[in-house]
N, C-alpha and C positions, 0 to 999 in steps of 0.2 A: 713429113707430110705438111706441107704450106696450106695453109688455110683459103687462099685463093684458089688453089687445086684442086682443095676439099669439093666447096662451095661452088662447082662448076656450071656451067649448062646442064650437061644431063643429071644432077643433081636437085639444081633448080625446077628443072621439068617432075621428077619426081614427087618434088618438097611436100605439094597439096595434097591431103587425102581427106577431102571433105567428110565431114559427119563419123571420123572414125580417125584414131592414134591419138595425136596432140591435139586434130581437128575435132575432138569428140564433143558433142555439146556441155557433158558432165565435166572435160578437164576446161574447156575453154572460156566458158559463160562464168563461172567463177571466178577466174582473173580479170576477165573484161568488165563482170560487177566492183572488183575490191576496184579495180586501178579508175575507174571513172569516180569512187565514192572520193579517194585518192589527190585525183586533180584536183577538185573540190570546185569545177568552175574554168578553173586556170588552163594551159597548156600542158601537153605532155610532150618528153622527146622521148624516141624510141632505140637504146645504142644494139645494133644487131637487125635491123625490122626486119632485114629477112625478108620472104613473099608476104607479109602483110597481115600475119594469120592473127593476131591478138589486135595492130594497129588499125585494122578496115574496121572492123566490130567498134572499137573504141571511137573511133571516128564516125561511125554511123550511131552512135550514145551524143553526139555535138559535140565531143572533146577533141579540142582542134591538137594534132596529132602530128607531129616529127619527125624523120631517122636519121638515123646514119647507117651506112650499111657498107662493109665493103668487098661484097661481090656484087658487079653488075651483073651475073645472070640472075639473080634471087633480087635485083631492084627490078630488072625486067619482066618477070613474073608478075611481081606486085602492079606495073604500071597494066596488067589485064586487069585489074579492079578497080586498080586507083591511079588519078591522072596526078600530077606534080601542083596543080592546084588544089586537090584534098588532101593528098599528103604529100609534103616537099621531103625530099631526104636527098642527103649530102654524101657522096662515094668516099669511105675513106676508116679508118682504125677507128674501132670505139675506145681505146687509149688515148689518142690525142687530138683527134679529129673535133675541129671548134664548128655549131651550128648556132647562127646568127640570134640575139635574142635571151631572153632570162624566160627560165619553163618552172613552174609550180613543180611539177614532178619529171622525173628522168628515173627509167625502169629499164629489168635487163631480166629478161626471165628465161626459163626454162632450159636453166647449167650453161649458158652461153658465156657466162666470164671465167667458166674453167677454159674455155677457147683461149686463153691468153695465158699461154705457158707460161711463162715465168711471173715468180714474184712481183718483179720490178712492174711491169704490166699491168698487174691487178692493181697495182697501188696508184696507177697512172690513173686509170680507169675511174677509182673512187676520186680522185682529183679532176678527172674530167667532168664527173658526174658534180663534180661541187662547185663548180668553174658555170655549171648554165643553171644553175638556183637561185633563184630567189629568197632574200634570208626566211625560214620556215620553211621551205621547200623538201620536198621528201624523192630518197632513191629507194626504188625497192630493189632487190635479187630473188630470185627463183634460183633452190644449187641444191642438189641431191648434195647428204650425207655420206661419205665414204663409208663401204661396208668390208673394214681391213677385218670387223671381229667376224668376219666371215672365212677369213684365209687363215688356216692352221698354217705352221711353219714346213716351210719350204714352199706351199701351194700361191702360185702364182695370179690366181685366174678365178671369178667368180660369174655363175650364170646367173643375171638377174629377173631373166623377165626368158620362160617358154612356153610357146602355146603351138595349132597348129599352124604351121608356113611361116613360124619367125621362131629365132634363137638370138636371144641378148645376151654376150657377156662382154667381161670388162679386165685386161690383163693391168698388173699393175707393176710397178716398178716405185716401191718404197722408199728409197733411198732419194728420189730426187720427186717424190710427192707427182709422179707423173701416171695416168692411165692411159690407155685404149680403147674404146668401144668399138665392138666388134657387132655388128647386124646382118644375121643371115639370114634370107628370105627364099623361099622354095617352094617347090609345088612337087606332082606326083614324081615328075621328070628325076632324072639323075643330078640337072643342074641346081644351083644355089646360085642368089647372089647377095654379092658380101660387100657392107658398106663400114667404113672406118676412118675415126676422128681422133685426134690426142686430144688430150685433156691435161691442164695441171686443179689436181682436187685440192679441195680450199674445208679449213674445219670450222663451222661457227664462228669459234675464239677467235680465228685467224683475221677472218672479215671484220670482226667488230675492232681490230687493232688497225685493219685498212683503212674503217672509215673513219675510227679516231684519229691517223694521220695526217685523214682529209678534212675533218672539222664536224665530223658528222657526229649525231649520239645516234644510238640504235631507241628506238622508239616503240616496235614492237616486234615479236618473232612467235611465227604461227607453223602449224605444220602441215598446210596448205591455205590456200587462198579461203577459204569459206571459214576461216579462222581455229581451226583444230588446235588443242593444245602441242607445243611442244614438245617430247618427251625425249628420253635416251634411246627409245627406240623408231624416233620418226627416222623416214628414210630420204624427210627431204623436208625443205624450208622456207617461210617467206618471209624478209626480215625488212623492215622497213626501219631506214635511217634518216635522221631529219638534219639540217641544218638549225642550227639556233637560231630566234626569231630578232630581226635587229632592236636592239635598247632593251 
């Protein structure tokens, strides 16, 4: 599954679900608060912006606002919001893909660098992200925790999220740290429809070795945006890494 494939038109049309999923105002205004407190002022760039869903808000805060992105139907969506003069974004890999300028902050939220299957990838990424800072400058991640202590042995597969007319799970394949998500969505009917992404899952420990690679220290790690503790059993994370300030 190529990530351009993923990320298609009828994908894109999809993506928005105002006032409810990721658009929910309880998940969304929380990140849009921490990452403006973040910029402190300065630039942001956005690797992934995607339809715009955290970027428009952040932008409409006066935080002059960034992307990359690279599906043009998901930059197309976004341009129903926002025109190229409020938010410029550059078509191309949040790996290696260079946008013009030194940015205060450069952010990547909600599990979008597990998109980048392999190792080498992620490390690129944290190097990219280091590559448009300014010395002091902060990267954050949003990245669910893998939940393997959920897979007794030989079980493959776990359901993380069921309500009515959605079933989430997540197939895993251990050996090469790669998953699945699988989203089925249904109504009375006999039909379902089924949306699916790879993933390679990434552990705390592993990121904070990326961004030491990159030059970064980690700075803080919260268990969501409105700043939650940590624990062993959060199921997901926001870690922010800083560059060291120059002299």
């Amino acid at each position: 599954m190529q990530q351009e494939k993923i990320w298609d038109a009828d994908t894109a049309q999809r993506y928005d679900t105002p006032g409810s999923g990721m658009f929910a105002p309880e998940i969304l205004e929380p990140a849009v608060n921490r990452l403006a407190q973040l910029a402190g002022g300065g630039k942001a760039l956005e690797f992934a912006i995607g339809t715009g869903r955290v970027a428009v808000p952040l932008a409409e805060r006066g935080v002059s606002v960034a992307g990359i992105e690279l599906s043009l139907p998901m930059v197309e969506q976004l341009r129903t919001k926002a025109d190229e003069a409020t938010i410029p974004v550059i078509v191309g890999d949040m790996a290696t893909t260079v946008a013009p300028g030194k940015y205060a902050l450069v952010y990547l939220v909600y599990n979008t660098i597990s998109n980048l299957l392999t190792q080498d990838e992620q490390v690129q990424c944290f190097r990219n992200a280091a590559r448009h800072l300014a010395p002091g400058g902060r990267f954050v991640i949003e990245l669910w925790v893998p939940e393997l202590r959920k897979l007794p042995p030989g079980q493959t597969a776990t359901v993380w999220q069921s309500e009515p007319g959605y079933i989430g799970l997540d197939t895993y394949d251990v050996l090469h740290q790669h998953v699945v998500s699988h989203h089925f969505r249904f109504d009375e009917t006999q039909q379902a429809r089924l949306f699916r992404s790879p993933h390679r899952y990434v552990w705390p420990a592993e990121l904070d070795l990326m961004a030491q690679l990159a030059g970064f220290e980690l700075e803080t790690r919260h268990a969501d945006w409105a700043g939650a503790e940590f624990t062993a059993d959060s199921r997901s994370h926001v870690s922010v890494y800083r560059i060291p300030p120059a002299g």
